[in-house]
C-alpha positions as CSV (number, residue, x, y, z in Angstrom):
1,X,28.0,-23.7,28.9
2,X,30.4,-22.1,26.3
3,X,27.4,-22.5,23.8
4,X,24.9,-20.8,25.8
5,X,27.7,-18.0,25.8
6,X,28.4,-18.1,22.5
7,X,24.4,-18.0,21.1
8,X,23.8,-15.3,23.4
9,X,27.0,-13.5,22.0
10,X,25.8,-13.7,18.2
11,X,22.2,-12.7,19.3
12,X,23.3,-9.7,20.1
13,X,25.8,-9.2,17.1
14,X,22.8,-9.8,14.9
15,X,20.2,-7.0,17.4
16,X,22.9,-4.3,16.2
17,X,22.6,-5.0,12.7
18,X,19.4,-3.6,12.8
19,X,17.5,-0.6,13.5
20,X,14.9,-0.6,15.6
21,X,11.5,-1.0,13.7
22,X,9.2,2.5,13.0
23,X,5.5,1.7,12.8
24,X,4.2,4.0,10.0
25,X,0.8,4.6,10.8
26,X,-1.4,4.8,7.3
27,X,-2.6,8.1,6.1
28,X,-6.4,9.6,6.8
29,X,-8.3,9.5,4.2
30,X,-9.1,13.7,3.7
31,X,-5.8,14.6,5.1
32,X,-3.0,16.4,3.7
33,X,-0.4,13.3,4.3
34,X,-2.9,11.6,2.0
35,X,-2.9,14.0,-0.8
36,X,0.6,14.8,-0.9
37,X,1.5,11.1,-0.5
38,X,-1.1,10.7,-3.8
39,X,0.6,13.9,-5.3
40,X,4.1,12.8,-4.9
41,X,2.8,9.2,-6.9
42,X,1.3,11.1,-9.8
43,X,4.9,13.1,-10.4
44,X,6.5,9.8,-9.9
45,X,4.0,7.2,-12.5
46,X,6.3,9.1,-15.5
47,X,3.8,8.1,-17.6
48,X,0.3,9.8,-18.7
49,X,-2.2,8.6,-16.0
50,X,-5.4,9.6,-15.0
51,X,-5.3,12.2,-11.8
52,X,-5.0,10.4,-8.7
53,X,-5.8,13.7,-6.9
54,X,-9.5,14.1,-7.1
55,X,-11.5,13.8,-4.5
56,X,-13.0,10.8,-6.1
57,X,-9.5,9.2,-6.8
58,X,-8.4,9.7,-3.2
59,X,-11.5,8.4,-2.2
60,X,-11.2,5.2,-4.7
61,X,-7.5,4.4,-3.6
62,X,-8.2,5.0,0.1
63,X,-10.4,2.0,-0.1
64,X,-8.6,-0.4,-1.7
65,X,-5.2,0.3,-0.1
66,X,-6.6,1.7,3.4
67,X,-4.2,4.7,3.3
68,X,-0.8,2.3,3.4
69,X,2.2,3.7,1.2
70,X,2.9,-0.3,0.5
71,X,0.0,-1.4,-1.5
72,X,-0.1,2.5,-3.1
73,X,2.9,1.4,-4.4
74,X,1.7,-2.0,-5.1
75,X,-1.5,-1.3,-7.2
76,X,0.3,1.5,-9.1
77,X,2.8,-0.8,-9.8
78,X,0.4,-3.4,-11.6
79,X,-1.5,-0.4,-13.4
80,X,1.8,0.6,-14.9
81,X,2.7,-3.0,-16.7
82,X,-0.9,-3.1,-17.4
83,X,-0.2,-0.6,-19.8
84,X,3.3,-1.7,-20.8
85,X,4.4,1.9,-21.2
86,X,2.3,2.5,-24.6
87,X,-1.1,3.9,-23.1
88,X,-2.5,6.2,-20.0
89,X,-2.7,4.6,-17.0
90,X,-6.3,5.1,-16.9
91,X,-9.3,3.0,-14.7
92,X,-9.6,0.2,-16.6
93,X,-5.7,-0.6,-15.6
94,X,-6.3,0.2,-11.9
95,X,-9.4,-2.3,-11.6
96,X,-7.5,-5.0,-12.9
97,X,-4.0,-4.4,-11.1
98,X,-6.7,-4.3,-7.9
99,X,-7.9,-7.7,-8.6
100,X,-4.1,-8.7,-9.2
101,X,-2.7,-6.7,-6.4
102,X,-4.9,-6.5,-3.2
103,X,-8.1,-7.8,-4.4
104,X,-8.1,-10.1,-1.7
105,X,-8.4,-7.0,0.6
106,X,-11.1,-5.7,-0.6
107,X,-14.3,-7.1,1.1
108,X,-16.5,-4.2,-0.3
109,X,-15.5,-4.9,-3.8
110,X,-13.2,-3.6,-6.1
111,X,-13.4,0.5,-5.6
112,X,-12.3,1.5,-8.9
113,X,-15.7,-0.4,-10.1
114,X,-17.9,1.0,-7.6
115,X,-20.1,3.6,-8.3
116,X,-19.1,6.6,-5.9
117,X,-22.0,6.1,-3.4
118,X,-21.1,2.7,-3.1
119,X,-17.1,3.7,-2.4
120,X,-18.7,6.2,0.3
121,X,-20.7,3.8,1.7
122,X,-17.6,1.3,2.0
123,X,-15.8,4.1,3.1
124,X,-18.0,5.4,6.0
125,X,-18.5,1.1,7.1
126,X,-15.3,1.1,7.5
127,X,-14.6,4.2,9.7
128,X,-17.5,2.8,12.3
129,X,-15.9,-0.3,12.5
């Protein structure tokens, strides 16, 4: 009995350490949370890079990352050590820190090979699904 007691008394030592979780929904592709959250990466590379704001870009990094802050991070993380600090991040870096980063997510292909109609295509599948 005094275990029983005592694993239920650490249980709920260990549920106060935390908070409780926060589901962060991703951003929509064409909305401002998506834009600003692209903005606030391009101050942030610190390095040259290509603009991660144009319509095309947003487009391109919607796909492979589905809107979610995590794999943002995650692919612009790759791109950066692709160039080791001496060059512009530029698309050649992103479409291999894709294949290195999420390329197993991406089922239409790799988005920063695709021609545009092709990423609106994948893009447009994907919202009817």
């Amino acid at each position: 009995m005094t275990d029983t007691i005592k694993g239920k008394h650490d249980e709920d030592q260990l549920i106060r350490r935390f908070n409780a979780p926060v589901e962060i929904m991703p951003a929509a592709l064409g909305s401002k949370a998506w834009q600003k959250l692209m903005e606030g990466y391009q101050r942030a590379t610190g390095v040259p890079c290509i603009n991660l704001t144009t319509d095309e870009m947003l487009k391109r990094f919607h796909l492979a990352t589905g809107g979610l802050h995590g794999f943002v991070a995650n692919l612009l993380e790759h791109a950066l050590e692709e160039t080791d600090g001496h060059e512009q991040v530029c698309i050649k870096h992103l479409v291999r820190s894709f294949e290195f980063s999420t390329g197993s997510l991406g089922k239409a292909g790799n988005p920063f090979v695709m021609s545009m109609p092709q990423v609106e295509r994948a893009l447009a599948l994907r919202a009817n699904v």
